[in-house]
Backbone as numpy.savetxt, mean C-alpha at the origin, in Angstrom:
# Nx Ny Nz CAx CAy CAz Cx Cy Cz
-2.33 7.90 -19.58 -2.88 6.79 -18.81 -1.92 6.43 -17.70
-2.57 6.72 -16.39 -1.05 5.94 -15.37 -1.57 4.81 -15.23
-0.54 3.94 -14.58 -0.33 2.66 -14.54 0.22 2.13 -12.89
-0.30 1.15 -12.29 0.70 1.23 -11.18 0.69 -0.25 -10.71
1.57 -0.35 -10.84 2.25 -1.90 -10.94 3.09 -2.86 -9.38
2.28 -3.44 -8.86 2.47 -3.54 -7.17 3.01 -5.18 -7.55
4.06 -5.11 -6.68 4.84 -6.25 -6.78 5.16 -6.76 -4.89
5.76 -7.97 -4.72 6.14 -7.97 -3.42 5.49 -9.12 -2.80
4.43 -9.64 -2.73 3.80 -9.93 -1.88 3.88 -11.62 -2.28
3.15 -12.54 -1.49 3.60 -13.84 -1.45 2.89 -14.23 0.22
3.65 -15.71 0.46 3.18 -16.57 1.73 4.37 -16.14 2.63
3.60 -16.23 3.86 4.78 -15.89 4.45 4.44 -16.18 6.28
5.19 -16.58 6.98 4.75 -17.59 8.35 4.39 -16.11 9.23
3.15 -16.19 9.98 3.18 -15.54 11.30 4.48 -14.64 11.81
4.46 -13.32 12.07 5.42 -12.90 12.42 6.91 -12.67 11.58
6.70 -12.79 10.34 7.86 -12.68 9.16 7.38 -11.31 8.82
7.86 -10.69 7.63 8.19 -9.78 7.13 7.92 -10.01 5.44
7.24 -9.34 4.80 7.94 -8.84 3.11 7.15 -7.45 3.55
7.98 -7.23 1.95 7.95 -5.60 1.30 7.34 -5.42 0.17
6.27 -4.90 -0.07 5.51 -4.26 -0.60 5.99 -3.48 -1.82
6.04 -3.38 -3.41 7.08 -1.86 -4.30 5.23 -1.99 -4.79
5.32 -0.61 -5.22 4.22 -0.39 -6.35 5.09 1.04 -6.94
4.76 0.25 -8.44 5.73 1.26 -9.46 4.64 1.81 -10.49
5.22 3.09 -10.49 3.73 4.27 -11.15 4.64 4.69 -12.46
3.74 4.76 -13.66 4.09 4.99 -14.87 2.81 6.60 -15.12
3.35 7.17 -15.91 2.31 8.21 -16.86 1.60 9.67 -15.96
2.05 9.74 -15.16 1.54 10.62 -14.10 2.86 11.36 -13.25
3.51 12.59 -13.20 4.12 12.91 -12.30 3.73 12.65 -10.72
4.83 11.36 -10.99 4.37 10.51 -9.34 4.59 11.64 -8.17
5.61 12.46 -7.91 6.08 13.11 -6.88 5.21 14.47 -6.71
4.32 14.79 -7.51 3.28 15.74 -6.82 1.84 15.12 -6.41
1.92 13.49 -6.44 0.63 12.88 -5.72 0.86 12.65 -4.89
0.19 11.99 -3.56 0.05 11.34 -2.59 -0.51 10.01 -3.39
-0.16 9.01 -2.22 -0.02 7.53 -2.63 -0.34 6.69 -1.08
-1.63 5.75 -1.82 -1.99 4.72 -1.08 -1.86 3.46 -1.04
-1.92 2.81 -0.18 -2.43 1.39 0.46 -3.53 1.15 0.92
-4.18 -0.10 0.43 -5.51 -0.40 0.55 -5.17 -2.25 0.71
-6.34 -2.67 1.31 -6.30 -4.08 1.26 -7.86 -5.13 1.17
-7.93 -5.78 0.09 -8.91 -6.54 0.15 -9.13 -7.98 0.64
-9.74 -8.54 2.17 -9.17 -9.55 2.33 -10.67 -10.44 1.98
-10.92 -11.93 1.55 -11.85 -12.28 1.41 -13.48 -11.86 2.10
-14.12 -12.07 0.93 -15.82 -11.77 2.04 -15.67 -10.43 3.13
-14.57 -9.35 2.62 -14.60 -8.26 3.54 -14.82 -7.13 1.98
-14.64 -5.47 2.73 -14.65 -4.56 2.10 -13.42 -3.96 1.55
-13.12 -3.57 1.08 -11.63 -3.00 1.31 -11.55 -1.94 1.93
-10.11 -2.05 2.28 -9.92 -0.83 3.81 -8.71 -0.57 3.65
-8.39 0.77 4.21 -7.62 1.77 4.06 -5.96 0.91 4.98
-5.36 1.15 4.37 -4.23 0.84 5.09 -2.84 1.88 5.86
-2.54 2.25 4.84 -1.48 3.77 4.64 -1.36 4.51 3.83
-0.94 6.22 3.94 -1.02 6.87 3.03 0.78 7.63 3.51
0.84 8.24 1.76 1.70 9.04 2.33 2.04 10.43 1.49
1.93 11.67 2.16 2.07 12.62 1.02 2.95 12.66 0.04
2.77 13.46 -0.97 3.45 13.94 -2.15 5.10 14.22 -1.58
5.01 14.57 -0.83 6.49 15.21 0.04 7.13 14.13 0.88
6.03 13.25 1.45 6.37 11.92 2.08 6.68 12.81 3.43
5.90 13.79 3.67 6.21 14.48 5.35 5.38 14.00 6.05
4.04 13.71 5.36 2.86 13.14 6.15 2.59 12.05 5.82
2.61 10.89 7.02 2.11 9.53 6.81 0.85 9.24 7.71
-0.22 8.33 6.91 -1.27 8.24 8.28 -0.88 6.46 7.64
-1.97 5.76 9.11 -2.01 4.44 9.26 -3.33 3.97 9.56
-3.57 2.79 9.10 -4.79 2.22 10.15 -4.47 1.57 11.17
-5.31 1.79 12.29 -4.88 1.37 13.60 -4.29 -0.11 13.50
-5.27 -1.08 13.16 -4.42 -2.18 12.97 -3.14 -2.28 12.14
-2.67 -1.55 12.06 -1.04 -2.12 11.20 -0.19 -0.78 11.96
-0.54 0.16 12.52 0.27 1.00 13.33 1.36 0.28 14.20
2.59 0.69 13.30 3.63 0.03 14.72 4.29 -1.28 14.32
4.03 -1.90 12.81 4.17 -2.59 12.39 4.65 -2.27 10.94
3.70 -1.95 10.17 3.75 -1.17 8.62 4.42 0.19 8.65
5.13 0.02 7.66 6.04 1.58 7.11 5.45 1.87 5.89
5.10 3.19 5.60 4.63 3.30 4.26 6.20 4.66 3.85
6.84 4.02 2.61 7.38 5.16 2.05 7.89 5.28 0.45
8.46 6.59 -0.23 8.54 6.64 -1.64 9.56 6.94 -1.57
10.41 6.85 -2.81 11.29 7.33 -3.64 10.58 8.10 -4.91
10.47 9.14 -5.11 10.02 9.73 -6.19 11.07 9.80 -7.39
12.34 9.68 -7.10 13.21 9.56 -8.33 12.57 7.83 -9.05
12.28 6.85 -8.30 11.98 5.89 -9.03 10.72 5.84 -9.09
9.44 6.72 -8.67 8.20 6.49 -8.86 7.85 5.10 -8.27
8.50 5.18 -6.95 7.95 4.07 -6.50 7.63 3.95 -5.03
6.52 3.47 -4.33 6.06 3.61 -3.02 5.97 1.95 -2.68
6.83 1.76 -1.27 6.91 0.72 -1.09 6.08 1.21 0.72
5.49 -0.78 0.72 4.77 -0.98 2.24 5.88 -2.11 2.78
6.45 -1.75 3.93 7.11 -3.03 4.95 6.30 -3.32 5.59
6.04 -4.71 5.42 5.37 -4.87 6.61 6.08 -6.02 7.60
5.57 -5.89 8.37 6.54 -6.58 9.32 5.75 -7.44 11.00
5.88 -8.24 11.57 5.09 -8.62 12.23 4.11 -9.36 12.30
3.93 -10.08 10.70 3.05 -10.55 9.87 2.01 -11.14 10.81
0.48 -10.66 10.86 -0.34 -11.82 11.04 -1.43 -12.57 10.20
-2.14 -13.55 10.77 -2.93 -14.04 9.54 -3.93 -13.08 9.27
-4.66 -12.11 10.38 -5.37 -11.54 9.94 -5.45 -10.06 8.79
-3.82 -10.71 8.44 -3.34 -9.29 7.44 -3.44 -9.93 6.11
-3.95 -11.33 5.99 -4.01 -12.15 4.69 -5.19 -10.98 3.84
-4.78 -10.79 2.87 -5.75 -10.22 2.06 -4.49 -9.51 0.55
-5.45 -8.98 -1.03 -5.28 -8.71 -1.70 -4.72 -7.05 -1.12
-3.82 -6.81 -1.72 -3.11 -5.05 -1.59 -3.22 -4.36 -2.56
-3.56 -3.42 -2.44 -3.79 -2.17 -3.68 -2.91 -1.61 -3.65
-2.47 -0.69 -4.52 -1.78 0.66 -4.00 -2.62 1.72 -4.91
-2.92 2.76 -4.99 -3.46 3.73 -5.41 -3.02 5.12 -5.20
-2.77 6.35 -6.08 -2.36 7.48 -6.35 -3.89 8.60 -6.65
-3.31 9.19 -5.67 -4.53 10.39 -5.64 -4.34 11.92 -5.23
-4.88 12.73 -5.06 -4.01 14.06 -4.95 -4.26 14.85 -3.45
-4.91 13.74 -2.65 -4.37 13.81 -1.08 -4.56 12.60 -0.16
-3.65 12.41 0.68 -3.18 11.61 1.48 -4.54 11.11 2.70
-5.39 10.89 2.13 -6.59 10.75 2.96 -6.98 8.53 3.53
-7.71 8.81 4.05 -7.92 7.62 4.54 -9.19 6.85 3.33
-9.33 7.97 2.61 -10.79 7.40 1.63 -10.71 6.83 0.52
-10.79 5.88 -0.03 -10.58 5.27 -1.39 -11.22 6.20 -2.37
-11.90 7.02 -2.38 -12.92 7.64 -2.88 -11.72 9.35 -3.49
-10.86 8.98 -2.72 -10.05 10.10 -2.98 -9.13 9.84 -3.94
-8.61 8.21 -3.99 -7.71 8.37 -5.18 -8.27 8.09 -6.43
-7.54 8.07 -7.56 -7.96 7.91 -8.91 -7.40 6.96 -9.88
-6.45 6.23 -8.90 -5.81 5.12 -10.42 -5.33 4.43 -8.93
-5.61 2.77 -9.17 -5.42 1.94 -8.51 -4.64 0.68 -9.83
-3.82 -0.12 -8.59 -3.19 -1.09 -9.24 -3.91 -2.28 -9.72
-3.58 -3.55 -10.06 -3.85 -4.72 -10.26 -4.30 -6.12 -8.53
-3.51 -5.32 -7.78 -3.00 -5.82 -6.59 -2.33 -6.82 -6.55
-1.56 -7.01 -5.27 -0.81 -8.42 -5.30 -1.49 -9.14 -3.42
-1.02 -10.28 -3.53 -1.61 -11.05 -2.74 -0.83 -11.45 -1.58
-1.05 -11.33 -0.33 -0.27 -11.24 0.67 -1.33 -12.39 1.34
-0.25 -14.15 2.37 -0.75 -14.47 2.71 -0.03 -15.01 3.95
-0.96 -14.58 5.19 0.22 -15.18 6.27 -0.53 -16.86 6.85
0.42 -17.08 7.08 -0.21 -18.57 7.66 -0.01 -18.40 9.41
-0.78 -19.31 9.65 -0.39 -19.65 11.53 0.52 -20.27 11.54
């Protein structure tokens, strides 16, 4: 059974910063690719960042390009999101999810977290 356990997130003013960990149990983390996803109220959820198994390939969604870092440590099984630049319209629930390619599709991974809650104010 994997497990993936996303920590990090909180209130935080316009233009601040936190960091994102999601920690993966039961699955050899370092031959998946690993996502970010975000659910913000009365919306869908949407793709945020991915990053391969190797962490050579990263994609983004346009809105957080240039702002968000997606990266892992595979010795700790853990994939962290910076984000940085904070705006309100980034208020929403965060996933992280593990799947066996680095795609933009939720449909691709197979074990998603609990999420944690990211909220920016004006």
């Amino acid at each position: 059974q994997v497990q993936l356990v996303e920590s990090g997130g909180g209130l935080v003013q316009a233009g601040g910063s936190l960091r994102l960990s999601c920690a993966a149990s039961g699955r050899t983390f370092s031959t998946y690719a690993m996502g970010w996803f975000r659910q913000a109220p009365g919306k869908e959820r949407e793709f945020v960042a991915t990053i391969s198994w190797t962490a050579i390939r990263t994609r983004y969604a346009d809105s957080v390009k240039g702002r968000f870092t997606i990266s892992r440590d595979n010795a700790k099984s853990t994939v962290y999101l910076q984000m940085n630049s904070l705006k309100p319209e980034d208020t929403a629930v965060y996933y992280c999810a593990i799947g066996r390619s680095s795609t933009y599709s939720s449909y691709d991974y197979d074990y998603w977290g609990q999420g944690t809650q990211v909220t920016v104010s004006s």
